[in-house]
C-alpha atoms as one frame of an Amber mdcrd trajectory, in Angstrom:
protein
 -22.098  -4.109 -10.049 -18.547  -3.603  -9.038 -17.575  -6.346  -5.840 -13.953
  -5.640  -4.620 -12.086  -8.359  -2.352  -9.966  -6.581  -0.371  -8.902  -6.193
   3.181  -8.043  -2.974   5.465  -4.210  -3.026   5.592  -3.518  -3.563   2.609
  -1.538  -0.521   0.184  -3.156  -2.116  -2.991  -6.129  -2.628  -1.975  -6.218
   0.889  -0.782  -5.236   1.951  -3.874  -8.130   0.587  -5.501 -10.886   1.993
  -3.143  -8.985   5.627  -3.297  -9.472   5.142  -7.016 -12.773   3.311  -7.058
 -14.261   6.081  -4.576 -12.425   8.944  -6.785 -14.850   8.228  -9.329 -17.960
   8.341  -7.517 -18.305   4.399  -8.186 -20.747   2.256  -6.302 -19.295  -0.965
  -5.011 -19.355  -4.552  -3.002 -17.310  -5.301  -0.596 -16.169  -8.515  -0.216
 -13.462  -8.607   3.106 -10.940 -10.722   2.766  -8.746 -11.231   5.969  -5.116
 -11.624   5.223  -3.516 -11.375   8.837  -5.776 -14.576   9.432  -5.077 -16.339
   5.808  -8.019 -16.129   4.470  -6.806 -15.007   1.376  -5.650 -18.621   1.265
  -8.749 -20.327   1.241  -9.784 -22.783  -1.791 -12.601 -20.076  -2.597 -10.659
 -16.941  -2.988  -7.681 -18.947  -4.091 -10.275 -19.516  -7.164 -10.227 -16.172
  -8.649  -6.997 -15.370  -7.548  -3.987 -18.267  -7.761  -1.316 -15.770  -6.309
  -3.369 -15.557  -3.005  -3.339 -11.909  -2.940  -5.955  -8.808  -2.663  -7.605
  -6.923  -4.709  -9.263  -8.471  -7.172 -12.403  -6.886  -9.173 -15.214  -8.907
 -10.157 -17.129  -6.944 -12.677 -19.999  -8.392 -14.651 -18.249 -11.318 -14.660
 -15.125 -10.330 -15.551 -12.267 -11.150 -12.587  -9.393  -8.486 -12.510  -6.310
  -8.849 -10.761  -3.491  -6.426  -9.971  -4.317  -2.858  -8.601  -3.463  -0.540
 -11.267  -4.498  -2.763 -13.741  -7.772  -2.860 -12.032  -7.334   1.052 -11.801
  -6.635   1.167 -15.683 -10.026  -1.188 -16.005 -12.164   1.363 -14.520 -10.608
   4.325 -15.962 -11.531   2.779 -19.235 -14.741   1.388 -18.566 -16.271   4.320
 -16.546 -14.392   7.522 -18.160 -16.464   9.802 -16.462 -14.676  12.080 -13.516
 -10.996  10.881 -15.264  -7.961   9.938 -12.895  -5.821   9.868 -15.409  -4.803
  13.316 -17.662  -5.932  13.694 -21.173  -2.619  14.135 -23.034  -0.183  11.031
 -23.663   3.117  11.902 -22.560   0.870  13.333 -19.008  -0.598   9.794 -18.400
   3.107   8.142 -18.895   4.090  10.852 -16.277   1.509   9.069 -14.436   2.405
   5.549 -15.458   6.493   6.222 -14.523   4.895   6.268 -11.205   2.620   3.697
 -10.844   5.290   1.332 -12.426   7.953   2.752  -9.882   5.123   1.786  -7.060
   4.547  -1.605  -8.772   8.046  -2.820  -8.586   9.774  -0.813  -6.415   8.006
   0.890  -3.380   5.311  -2.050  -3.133   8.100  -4.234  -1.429   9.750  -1.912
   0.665   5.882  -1.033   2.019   5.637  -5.104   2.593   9.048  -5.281   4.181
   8.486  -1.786   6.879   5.129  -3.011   7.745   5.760  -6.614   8.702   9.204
  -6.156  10.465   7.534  -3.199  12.227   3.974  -4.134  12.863   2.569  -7.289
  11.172   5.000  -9.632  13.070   3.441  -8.952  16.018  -0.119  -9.496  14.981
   0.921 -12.493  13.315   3.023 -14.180  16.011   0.308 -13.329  17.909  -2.686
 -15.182  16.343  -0.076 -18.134  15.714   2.602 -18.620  12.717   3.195 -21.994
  13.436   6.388 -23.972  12.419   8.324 -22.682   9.281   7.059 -25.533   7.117
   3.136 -25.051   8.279   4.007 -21.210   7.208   5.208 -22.926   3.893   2.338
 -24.844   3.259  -0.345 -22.680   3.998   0.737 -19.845   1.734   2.527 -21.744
  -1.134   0.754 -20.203  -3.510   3.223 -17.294  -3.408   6.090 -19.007  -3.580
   8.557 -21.066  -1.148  11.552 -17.428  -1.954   8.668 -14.881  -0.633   7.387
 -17.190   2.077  10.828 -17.661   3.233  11.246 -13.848   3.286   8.358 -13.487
   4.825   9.038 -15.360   7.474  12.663 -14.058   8.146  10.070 -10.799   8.302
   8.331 -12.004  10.951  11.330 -13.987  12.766  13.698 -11.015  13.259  12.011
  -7.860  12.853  14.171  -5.094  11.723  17.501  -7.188  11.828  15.940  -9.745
   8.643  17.801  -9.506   5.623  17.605  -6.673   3.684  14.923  -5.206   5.652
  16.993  -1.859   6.599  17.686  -1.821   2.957  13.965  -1.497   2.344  13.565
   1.105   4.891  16.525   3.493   2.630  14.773   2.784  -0.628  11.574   4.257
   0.670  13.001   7.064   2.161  14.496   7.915  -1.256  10.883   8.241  -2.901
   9.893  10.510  -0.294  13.031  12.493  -1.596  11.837  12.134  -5.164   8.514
  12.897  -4.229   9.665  16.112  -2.769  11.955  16.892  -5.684   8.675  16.083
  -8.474   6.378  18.598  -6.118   8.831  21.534  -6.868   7.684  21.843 -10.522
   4.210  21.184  -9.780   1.522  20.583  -7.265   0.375  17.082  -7.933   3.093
  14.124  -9.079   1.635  13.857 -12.333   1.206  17.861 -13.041  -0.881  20.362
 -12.441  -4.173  18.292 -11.631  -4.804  15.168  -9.281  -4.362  11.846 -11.009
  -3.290   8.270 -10.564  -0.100   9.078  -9.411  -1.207  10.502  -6.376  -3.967
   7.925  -5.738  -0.966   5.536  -6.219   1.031   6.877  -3.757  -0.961   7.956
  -1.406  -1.691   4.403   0.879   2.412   4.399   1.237   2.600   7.759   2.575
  -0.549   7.028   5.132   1.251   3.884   5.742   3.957   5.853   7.064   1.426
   7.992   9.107  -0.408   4.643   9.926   2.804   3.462  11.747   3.501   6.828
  13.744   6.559   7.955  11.170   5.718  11.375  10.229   9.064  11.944  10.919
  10.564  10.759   7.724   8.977  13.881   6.483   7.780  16.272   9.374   9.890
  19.622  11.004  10.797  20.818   7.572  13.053  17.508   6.539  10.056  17.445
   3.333   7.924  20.359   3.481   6.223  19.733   0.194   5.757  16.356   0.659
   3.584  17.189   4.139   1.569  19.802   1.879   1.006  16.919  -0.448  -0.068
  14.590   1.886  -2.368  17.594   3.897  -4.176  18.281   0.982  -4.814  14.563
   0.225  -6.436  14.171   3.580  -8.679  16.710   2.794 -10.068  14.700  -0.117
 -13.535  13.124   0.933 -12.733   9.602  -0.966  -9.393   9.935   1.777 -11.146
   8.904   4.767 -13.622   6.668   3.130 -10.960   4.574   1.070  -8.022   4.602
   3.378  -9.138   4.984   6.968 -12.954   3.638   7.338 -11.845  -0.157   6.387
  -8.729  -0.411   8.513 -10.224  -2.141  12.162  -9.740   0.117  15.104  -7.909
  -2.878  16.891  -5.473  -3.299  13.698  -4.903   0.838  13.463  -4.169   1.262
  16.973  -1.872  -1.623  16.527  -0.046  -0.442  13.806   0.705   3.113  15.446
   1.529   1.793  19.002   3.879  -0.740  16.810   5.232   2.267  14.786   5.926
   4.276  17.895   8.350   1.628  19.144  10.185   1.249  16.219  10.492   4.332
  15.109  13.829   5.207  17.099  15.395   2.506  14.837  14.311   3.703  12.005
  15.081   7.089  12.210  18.595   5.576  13.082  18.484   4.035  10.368  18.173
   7.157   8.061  20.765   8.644  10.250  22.588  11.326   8.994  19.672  12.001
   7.113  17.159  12.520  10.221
């Protein structure tokens, strides 16, 4: 039996369930609320150091990181494959899931809490800067402290409009990839678009369809259509994101999205 910790808003763990539910995989959930801490608990803490969702638990074995827990599956269960059958298509794949990884993951972190976490955390209580400290030291005092400059000041913290640009710019190279083909990876659906597919629905989540809608990225909104109309779609990035925490996130969205387009300005 498959049991995935995981919790609604996160990218990664949507990333998993997209994949996970790709493959016609049964699976456990195990909910792990990280707007609350929980993911900071002694118990989850215990399969997981970093504090951080997913993980896998898979007879017995405890798996960490999303697209190595993607990898995992694709090599444990190989039937219905999300990743091609040739070597230099899967590293087409892999140049994207590493580009997600280090790159996009961030700027996803960054444009969610300075536009819509903040609230909901400030909300249920962030306590003093060194209570913030403690309770999520597993991740570091740097990230923390980021974190909370996040939460703090919005879309004026450090480097948070930087963030904004470097996301933008996949959505560029996203559009510039779907020229030669229909899917990122090639001709078929893979990883690559189960990888990027929770940041582009995180930009829909948060009411900015217009870093791509009216024509700015025409093949990027054909992209993202015709990844909504995939079944696993609504089951692995919609059903487990709480009605309260969805409306949230778009009425959020809605009111920053003046700034951000701004922000993009000339490019908007």
């Amino acid at each position: 039996m498959i049991v995935l910790y995981h919790h609604g808003s996160s990218t990664c763990a949507a990333k998993t369930r997209f994949a996970i539910d790709e493959k016609g995989l049964p699976w456990e959930s195990r909910y792990v609320d990280i707007l609350r801490g929980e993911q900071f608990k002694p118990e989850f803490l215990a399969i997981n150091p970093k504090g951080v969702v997913p993980v896998l638990v898979h007879d017995g074995a405890v798996i960490r990181e999303s697209t190595v827990i993607c990898e995992y599956l694709e090599e444990v269960f190989p039937e219905r494959p999300i990743y091609p059958r040739t070597p230099p298509e899967r590293a087409r794949v892999r140049y994207w899931t590493k580009a997600v990884d280090e790159e996009l993951h961030p700027a996803c972190s960054a444009l969610t809490y300075v536009v819509s976490h903040r609230h909901t955390i400030l909300r249920n209580g962030a306590g003093s800067f060194e209570q913030f400290l403690a309770e999520g030291s597993a991740e570091g005092r740097a990230a923390r402290t980021l974190k909370w400059q996040w939460i703090q000041e919005g879309l004026a913290a450090p480097g948070a409009a930087d963030k904004i640009r470097l996301y933008d710019g996949y959505l560029q190279t996203m559009e510039n990839t779907l020229s030669e083909s229909p899917w990122l990876g090639g001709s078929e659906f893979s990883m690559a678009d189960i990888a990027l597919a929770p940041y582009v629905n995180r930009l829909s989540a948060l009411s900015m369809h217009g870093m791509w809608a009216q024509g700015r990225l025409p093949r990027v909104e054909e992209w993202f259509a015709r990844i909504r109309c995939r079944p696993a779609f609504t089951s692995a990035l919609v059903e487990w994101v709480p009605q309260e925490l969805s409306e949230e996130m778009r009425e959020n969205g809605a009111k920053s999205w003046p700034a951000i387009r701004e922000l993009l300005r000339p490019e908007i």
